[in-house]
C-alpha positions as CSV (number, residue, x, y, z in Angstrom):
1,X,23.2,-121.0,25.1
2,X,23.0,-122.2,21.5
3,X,25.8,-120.4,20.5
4,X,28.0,-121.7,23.3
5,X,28.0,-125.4,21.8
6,X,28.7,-124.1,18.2
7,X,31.6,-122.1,19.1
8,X,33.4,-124.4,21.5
9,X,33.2,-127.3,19.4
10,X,34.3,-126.2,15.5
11,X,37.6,-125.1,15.9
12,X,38.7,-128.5,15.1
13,X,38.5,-127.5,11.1
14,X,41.7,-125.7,11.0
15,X,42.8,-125.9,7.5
16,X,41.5,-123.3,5.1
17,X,42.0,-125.9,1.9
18,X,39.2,-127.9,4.0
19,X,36.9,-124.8,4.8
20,X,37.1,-123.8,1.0
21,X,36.4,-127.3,-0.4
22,X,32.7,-127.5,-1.8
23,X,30.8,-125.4,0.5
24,X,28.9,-124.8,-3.2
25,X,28.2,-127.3,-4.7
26,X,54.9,-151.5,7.9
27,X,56.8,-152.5,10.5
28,X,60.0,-149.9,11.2
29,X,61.7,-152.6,8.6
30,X,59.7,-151.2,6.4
31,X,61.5,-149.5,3.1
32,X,60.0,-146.5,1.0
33,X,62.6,-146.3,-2.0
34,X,62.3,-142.5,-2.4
35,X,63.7,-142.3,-6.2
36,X,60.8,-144.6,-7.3
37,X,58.0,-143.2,-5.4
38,X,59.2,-139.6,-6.7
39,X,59.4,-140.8,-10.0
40,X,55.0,-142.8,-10.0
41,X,53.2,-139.7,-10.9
42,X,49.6,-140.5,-11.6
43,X,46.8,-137.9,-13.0
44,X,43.7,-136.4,-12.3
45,X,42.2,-139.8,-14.1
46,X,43.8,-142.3,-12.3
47,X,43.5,-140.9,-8.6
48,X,39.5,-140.9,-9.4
49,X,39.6,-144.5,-10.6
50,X,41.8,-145.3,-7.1
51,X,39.2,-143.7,-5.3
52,X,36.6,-145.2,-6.8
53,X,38.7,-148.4,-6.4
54,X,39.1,-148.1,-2.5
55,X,35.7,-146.7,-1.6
56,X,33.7,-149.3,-2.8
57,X,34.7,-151.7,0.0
58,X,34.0,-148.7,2.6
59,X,30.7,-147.9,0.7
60,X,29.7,-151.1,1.4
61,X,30.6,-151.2,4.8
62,X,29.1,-148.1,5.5
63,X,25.7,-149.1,3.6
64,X,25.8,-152.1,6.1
65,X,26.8,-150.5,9.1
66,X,24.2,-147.4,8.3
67,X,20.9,-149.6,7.1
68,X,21.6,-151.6,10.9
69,X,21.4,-148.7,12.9
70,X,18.1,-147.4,10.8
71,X,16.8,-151.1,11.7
72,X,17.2,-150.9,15.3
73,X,16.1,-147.9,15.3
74,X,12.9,-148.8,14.0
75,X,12.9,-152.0,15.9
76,X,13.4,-149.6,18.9
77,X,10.3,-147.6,18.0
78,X,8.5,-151.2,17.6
79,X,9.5,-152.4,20.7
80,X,8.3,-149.2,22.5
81,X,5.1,-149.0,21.4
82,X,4.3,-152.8,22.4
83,X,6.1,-151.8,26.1
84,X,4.4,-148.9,26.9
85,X,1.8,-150.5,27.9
86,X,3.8,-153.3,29.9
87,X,4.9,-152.9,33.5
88,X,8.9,-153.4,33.5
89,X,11.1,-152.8,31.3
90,X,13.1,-155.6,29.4
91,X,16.7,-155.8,28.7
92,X,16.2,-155.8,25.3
93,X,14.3,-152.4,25.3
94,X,17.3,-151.3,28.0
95,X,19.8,-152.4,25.0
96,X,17.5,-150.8,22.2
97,X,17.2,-147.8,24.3
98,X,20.6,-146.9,23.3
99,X,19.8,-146.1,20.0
100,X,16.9,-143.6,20.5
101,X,18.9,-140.5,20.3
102,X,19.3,-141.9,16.7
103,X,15.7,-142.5,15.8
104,X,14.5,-139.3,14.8
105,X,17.6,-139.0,12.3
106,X,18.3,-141.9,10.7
107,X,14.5,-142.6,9.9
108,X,14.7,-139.7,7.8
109,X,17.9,-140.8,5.7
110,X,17.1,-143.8,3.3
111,X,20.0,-145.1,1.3
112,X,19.6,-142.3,-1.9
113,X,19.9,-139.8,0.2
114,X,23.1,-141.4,2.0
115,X,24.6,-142.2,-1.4
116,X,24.5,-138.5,-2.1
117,X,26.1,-137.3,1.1
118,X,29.1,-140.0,0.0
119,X,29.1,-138.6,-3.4
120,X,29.2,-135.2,-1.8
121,X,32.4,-136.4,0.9
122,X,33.8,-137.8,-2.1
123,X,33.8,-134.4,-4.2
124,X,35.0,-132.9,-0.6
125,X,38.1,-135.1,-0.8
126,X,39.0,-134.2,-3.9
127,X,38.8,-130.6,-4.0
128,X,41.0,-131.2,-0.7
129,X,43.6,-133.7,-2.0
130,X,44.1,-130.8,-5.1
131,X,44.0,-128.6,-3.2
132,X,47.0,-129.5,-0.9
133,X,48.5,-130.8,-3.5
134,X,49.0,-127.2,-5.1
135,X,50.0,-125.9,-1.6
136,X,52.8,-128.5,-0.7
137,X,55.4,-131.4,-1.6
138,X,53.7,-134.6,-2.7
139,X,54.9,-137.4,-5.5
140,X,52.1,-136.0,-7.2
141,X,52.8,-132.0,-6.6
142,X,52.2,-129.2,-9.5
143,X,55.5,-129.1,-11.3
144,X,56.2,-125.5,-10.0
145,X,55.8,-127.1,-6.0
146,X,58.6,-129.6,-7.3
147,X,60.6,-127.4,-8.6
148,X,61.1,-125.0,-5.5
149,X,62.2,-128.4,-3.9
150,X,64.2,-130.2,-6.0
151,X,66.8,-127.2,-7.3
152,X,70.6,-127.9,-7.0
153,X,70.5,-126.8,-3.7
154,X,74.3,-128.1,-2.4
155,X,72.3,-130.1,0.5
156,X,70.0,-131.5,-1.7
157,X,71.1,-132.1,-5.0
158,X,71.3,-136.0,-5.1
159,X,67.9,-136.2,-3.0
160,X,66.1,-137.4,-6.0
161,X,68.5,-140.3,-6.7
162,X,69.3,-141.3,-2.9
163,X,66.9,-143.7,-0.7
164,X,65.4,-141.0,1.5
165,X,65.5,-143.7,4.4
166,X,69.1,-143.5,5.0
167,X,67.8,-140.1,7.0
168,X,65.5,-141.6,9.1
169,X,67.4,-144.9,9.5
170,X,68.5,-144.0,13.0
171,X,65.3,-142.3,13.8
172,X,62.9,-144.3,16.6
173,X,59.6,-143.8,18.5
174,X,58.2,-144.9,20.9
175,X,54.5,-145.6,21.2
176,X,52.0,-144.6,23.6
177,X,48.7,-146.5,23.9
178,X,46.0,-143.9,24.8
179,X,43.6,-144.0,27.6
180,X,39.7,-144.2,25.4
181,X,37.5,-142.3,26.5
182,X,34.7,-145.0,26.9
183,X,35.0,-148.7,24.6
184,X,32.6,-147.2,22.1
185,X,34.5,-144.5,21.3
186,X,36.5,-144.7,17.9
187,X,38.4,-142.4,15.4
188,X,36.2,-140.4,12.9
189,X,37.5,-142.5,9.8
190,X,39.6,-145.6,9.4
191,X,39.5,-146.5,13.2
192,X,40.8,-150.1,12.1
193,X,44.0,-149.1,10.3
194,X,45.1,-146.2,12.4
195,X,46.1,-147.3,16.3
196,X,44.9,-145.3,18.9
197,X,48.3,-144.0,20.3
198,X,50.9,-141.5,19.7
199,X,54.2,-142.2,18.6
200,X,57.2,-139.9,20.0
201,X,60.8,-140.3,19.0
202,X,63.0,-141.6,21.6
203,X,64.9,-139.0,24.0
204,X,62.4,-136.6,23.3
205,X,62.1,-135.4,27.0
206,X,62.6,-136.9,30.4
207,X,58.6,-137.3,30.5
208,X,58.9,-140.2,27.8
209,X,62.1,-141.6,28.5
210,X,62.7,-145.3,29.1
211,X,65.2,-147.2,29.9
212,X,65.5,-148.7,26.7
213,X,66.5,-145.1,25.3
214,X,69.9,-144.5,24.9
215,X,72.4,-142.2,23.2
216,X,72.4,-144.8,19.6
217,X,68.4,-144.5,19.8
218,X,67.6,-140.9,21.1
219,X,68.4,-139.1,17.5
220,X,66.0,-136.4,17.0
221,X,64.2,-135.7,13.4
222,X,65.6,-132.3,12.8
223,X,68.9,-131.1,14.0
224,X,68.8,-127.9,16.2
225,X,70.7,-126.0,13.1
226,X,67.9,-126.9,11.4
227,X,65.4,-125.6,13.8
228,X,67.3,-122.7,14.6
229,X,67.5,-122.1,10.6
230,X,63.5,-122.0,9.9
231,X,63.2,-119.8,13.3
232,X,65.2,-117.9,12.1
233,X,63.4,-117.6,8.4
234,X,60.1,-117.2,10.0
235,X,61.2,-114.2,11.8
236,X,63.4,-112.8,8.8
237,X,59.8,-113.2,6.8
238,X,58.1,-111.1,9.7
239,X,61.0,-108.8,10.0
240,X,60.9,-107.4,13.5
241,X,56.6,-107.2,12.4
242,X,53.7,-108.7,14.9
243,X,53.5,-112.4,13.5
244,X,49.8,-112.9,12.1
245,X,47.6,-115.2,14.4
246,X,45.7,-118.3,13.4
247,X,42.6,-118.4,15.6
248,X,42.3,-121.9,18.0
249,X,38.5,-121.6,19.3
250,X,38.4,-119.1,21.8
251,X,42.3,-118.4,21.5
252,X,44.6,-116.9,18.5
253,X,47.8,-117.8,18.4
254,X,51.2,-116.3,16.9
255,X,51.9,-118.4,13.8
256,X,51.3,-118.8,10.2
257,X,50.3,-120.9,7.5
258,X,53.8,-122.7,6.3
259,X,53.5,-122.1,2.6
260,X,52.8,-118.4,3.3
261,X,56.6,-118.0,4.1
262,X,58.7,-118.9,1.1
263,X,62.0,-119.7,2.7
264,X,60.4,-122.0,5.4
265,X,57.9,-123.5,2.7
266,X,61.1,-125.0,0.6
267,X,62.3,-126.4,3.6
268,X,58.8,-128.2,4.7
269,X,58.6,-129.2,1.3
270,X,61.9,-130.7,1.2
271,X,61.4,-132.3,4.6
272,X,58.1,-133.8,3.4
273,X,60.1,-135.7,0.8
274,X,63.1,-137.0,2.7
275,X,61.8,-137.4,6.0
276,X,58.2,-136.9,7.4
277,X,56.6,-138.6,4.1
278,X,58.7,-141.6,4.6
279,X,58.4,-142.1,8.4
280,X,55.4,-141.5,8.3
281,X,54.8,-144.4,5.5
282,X,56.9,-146.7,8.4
283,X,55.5,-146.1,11.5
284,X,51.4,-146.8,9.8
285,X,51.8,-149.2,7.3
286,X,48.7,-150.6,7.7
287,X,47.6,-147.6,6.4
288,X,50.1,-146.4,4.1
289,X,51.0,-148.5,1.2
290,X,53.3,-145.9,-0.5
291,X,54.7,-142.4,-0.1
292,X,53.2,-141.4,-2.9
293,X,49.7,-141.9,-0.7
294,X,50.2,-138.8,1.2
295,X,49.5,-135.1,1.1
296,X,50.0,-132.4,3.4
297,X,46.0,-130.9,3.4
298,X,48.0,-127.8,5.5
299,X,50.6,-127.1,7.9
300,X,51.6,-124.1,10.5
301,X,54.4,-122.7,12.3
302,X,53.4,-121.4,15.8
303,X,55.0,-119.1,17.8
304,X,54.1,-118.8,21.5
305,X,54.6,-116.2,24.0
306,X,52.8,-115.4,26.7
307,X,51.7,-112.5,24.6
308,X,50.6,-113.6,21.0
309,X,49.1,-117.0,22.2
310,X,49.6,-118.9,25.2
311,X,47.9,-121.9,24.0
312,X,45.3,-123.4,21.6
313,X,42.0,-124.5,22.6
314,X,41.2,-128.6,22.7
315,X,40.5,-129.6,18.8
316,X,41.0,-132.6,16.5
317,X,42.9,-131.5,13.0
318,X,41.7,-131.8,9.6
319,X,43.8,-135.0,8.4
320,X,43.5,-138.8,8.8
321,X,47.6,-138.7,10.1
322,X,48.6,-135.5,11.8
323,X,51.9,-134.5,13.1
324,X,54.2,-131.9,15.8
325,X,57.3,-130.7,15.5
326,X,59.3,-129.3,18.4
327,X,61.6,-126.2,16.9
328,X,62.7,-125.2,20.4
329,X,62.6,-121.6,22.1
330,X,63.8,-120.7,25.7
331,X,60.6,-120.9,27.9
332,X,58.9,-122.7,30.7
333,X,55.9,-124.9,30.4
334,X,54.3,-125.5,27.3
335,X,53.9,-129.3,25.7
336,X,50.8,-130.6,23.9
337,X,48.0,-132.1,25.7
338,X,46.8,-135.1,24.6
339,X,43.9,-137.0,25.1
340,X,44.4,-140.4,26.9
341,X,48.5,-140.0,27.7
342,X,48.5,-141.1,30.8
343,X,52.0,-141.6,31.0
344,X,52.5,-137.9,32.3
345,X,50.1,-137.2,34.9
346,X,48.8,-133.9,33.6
347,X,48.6,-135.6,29.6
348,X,51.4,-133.6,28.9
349,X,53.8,-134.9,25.9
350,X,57.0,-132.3,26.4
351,X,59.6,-132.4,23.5
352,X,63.4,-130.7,23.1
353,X,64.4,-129.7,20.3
354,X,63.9,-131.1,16.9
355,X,62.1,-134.1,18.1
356,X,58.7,-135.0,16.4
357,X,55.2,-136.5,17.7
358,X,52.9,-138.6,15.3
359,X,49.2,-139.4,15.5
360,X,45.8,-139.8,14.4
361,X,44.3,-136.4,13.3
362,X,41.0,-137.5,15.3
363,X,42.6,-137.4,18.9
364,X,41.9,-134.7,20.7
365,X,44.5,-132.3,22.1
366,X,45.8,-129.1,22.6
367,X,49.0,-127.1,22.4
368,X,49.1,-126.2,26.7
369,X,50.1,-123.1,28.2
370,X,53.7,-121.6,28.8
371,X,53.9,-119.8,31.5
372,X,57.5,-117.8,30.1
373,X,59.3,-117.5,27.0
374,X,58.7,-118.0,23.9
375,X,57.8,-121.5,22.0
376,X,58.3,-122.3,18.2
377,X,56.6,-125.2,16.9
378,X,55.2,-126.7,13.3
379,X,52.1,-128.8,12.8
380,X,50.8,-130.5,9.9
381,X,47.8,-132.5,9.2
382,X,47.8,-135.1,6.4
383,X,45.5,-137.0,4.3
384,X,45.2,-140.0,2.3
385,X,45.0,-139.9,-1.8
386,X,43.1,-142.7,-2.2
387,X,40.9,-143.1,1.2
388,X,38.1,-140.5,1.7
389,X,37.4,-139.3,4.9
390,X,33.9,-139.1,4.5
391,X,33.0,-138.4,8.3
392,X,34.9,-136.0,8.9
393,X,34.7,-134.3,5.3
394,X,30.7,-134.5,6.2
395,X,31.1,-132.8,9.9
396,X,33.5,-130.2,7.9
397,X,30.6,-129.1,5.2
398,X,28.0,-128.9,8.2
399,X,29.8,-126.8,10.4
400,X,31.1,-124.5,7.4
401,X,27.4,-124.6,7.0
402,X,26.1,-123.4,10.6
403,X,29.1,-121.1,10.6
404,X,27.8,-118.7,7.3
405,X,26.8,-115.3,8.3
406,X,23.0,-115.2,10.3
407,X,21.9,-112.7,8.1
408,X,22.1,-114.9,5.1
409,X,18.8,-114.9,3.2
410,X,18.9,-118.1,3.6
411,X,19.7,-119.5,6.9
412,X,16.7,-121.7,7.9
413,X,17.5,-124.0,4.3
414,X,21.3,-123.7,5.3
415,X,20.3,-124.9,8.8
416,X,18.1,-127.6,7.5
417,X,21.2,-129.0,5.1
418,X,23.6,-128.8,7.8
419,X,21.2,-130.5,10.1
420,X,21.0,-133.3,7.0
421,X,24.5,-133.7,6.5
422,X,25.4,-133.8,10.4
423,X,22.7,-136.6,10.4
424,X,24.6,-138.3,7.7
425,X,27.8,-138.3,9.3
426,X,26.5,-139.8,12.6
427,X,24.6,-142.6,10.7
428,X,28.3,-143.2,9.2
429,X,30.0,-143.1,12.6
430,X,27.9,-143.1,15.7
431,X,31.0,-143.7,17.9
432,X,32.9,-140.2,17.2
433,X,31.9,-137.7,19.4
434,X,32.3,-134.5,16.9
435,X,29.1,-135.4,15.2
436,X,27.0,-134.5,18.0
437,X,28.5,-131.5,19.2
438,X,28.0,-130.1,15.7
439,X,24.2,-131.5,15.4
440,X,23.0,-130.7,18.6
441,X,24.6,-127.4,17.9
442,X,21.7,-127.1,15.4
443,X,18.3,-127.7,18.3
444,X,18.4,-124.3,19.0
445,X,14.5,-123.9,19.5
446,X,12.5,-124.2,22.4
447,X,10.6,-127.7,21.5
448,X,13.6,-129.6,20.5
449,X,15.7,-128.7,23.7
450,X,14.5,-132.5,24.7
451,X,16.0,-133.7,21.1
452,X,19.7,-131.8,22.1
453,X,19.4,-133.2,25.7
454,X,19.3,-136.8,24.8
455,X,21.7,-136.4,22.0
456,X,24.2,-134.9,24.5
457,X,23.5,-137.2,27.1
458,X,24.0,-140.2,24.8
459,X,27.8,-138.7,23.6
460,X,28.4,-138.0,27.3
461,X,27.4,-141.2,28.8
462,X,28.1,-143.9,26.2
463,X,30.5,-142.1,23.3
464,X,33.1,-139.7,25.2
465,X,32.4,-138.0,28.7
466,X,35.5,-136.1,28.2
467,X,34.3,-133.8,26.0
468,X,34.6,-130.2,27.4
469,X,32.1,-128.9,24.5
470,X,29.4,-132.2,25.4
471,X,30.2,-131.1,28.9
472,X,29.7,-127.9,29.2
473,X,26.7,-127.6,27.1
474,X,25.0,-130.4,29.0
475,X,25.5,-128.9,32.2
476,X,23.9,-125.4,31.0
477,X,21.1,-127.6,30.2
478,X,20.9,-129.2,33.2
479,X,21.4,-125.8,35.1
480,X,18.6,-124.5,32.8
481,X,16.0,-126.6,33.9
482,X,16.8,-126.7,37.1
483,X,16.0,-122.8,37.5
484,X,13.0,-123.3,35.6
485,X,11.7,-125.7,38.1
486,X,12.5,-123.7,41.0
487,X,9.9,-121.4,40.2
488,X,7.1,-124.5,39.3
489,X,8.4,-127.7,41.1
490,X,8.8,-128.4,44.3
491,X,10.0,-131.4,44.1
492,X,13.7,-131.4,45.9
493,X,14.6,-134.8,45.0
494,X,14.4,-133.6,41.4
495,X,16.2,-130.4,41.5
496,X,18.8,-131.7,43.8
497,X,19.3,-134.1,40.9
498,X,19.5,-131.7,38.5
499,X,21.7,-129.5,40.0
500,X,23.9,-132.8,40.5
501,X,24.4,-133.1,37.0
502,X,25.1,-129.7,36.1
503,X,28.2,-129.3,39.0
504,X,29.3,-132.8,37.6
505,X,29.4,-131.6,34.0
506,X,31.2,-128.6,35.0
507,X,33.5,-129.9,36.9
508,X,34.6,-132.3,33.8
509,X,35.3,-129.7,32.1
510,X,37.5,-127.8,34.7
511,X,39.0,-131.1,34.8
512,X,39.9,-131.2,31.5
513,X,40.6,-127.4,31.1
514,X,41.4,-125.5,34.4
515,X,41.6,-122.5,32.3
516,X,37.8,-122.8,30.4
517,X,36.2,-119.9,33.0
């Protein structure tokens, strides 16, 4: 079942600027004055010294957080050799005992080799943040990315001189505190600045209406023209053509990357500027000091039918901030999925038209299934200029890593890096569930099944038990061994218990995804 684990749980790394990137080597009060942040351009030069500049703190942090964990962890070791010869067990060792799945790693990752892996995120996030910056709109865009936006286009002429927040001025959300999974549980990177909640605009659907909405309140982001426009230059760009699919773990959807279609790309870009960039900038301000902070790492227009792509698979995206926008279409079902929204029984956030969710790029979700019709919607994930992701850049490289063709030469030194970096990026974040589907993902012989059974257990009892990948690879496990011991042990108290574990992880993940067969 090794390869079961790996493919259910990396289709979280959608953006190809990511996947590509060094494999080798505020209060709603809140003003952004557009003109000004347009006009602060800073060089290659200045966003290293930012980054430089803002990671130290987290460097530290991390160093901190990182040489605590190694300490219990050897405290743990310590503490078990003196017990094991002890009757009972003492709370301290039943507190210890938490960190043993961490043991093995972290004891072979001393603080050189951690500095390395945040060099290497570093690198990561820079090769991104150009990257995206070549692709789409930012205050810091090649000049020929600002230039398809800021032509004399009649709507758009005066942009550059205008406050941008006269077009979002009307525009509110309302937020949605999520459900955690479990109190440990926390966002791969800059859990402190970003909420855990989703932010919808007001009158988006009758599912989040309150009765504080009202017709002065309910203004969507984009006007149905304006849907209806980039529809319609989507299907122009196609022309009457099969769309291309973007794969979503075990689905593919109709859609496209955004700045593969020209007409639609001058749009986004334009909307980046006026709109999305500076709402976003209100609604985290915590986190976002300035428009010019953001970049677009990637974006996509989907199209679904029950044809081309019913629905995408449960994922995180590849951004800090991440965003959906509702273009409209004439079907039934449909909505995304959200972890923790329990304001919809299902977890289902539905929007009309032109209406716009925000969130966290770490919470998990999915696009859910129409049953008729067809569904238009755009997505883009976001990251920070000056704030490395170094978790998730670190979980990016090692499942690149584990994802290189099995024939490669070398594939037991690409394992054994992955395996490194993976290691890394739990030390940095123990309390993020990705990390261990993608490590575990790399026990894949016989006398480390034990390793991958407490490092799954551990994410599915004390990180995130709603994790379909954890889930479902646990309860092969489980269901593993418990037809191993049919044949020696005869034991029924123990098989019975096994075979309780396996129906319970299955029937998480049914409840999470009655369509996972």
């Amino acid at each position: 079942m090794k390869s079961v684990l790996l493919f259910h749980s990396l289709f979280f790394i959608w953006s190809p600027t990511t996947i590509t990137a060094g494999i080798n080597s505020i209060g709603s009060n809140t003003v952004f004055p557009a003109a000004a942040a347009i006009a602060t351009t800073t060089n290659d030069d200045d966003d290293d010294a930012a980054i430089k500049h803002s990671s130290s703190k987290e460097e530290k942090d991390l160093f901190l957080k990182t040489t605590t964990i190694t300490a219990a962890a050897t405290t743990l070791q310590e503490q078990e050799q003196i017990e094991n010869g002890s009757s009972g067990t003492s709370k301290n060792h039943r507190r210890l005992r938490d960190l043993s799945f961490l043991s093995s790693a972290v004891t072979k990752t001393n603080n050189d080799d951690l500095q390395d892996y945040l060099e290497l995120a570093k690198k990561r996030h820079r090769d991104a943040i150009q990257s995206a910056m070549d692709s789409y709109w930012s205050s810091s865009s090649v000049s020929s990315i600002r230039s398809k936006d800021d032509d004399d286009d009649d709507n758009d002429k005066n942009a550059t001189n205008t406050n941008c927040n006269d077009e979002i001025k009307e525009i509110r959300l309302k937020s949605f505190k999520l459900k955690l999974p479990s109190s440990n549980w926390c966002l791969p990177d800059f859990d402190s600045e970003l909420s855990h909640e989703i932010k919808v605009t007001y009158g988006a659907s009758t599912t989040i209406a309150s009765a504080e909405s009202n017709k002065s309140n309910s203004t969507p982001l984009f006007s149905k023209e304006e849907c209806q426009e980039v529809i319609n230059a989507a299907e122009l760009h196609f022309d009457g053509r099969n769309w291309t699919t973007l794969p979503s773990g075990e689905y593919d959807v109709a859609g496209s990357w955004i700045k593969d279609i020209p007409l639609v790309h001058k749009w986004f870009n334009r909307m980046l500027r006026r709109r999305l960039f500076p709402l976003l900038g209100r609604e985290y301000p915590q986190f976002v000091s300035s428009m010019t902070d953001l970049v677009v790492d990637n974006a996509y227009i989907f199209k679904y039918t029950t044809e081309t792509g019913r629905r995408t698979d449960i994922h995180t995206d590849s951004g800090c901030l991440a965003f959906t926008i509702a273009l409209g279409g004439t079907y039934e079902g449909g909505g995304t999925w959200i972890d923790g929204f329990d304001d919809d029984e299902d977890g289902i956030v539905t929007m009309s038209c032109g209406h716009v969710t925000l969130r966290p790029g770490g919470i998990r979700h999915c696009g859910h299934a129409i049953t008729s019709g067809t569904r238009y919607i755009i997505g883009g994930f976001c990251m920070h200029r000056k704030k490395v992701e170094y978790c998730r850049m670190l979980i990016g490289l090692g499942s690149e890593l584990l994802l290189k063709p099995n024939n490669d030469e070398d594939e037991e030194a690409r394992k054994k890096k992955a395996r490194k970096v993976l290691e890394a990026a739990l030390l940095i974040n123990p309390n993020f569930d990705s990390a261990y589907t993608h490590l575990a993902s790399t026990y894949d012989n016989d006398f480390e099944e034990e390793k991958k059974l407490k490092l799954l257990q551990h994410c599915y009892q004390k990180v995130n038990p709603r994790n379909g990948e954890v889930a479902y690879t646990l309860g092969m496990l489980y269901y593993n061994q418990y037809q191993q011991q049919q044949q020696t042990n005869h034991n029924q108290q123990s098989l019975a218990s096994l075979l309780r574990q396996a129906k319970e992880c299955f029937h998480m993940c049914l409840e999470l995804n009655p369509y996972d067969v």
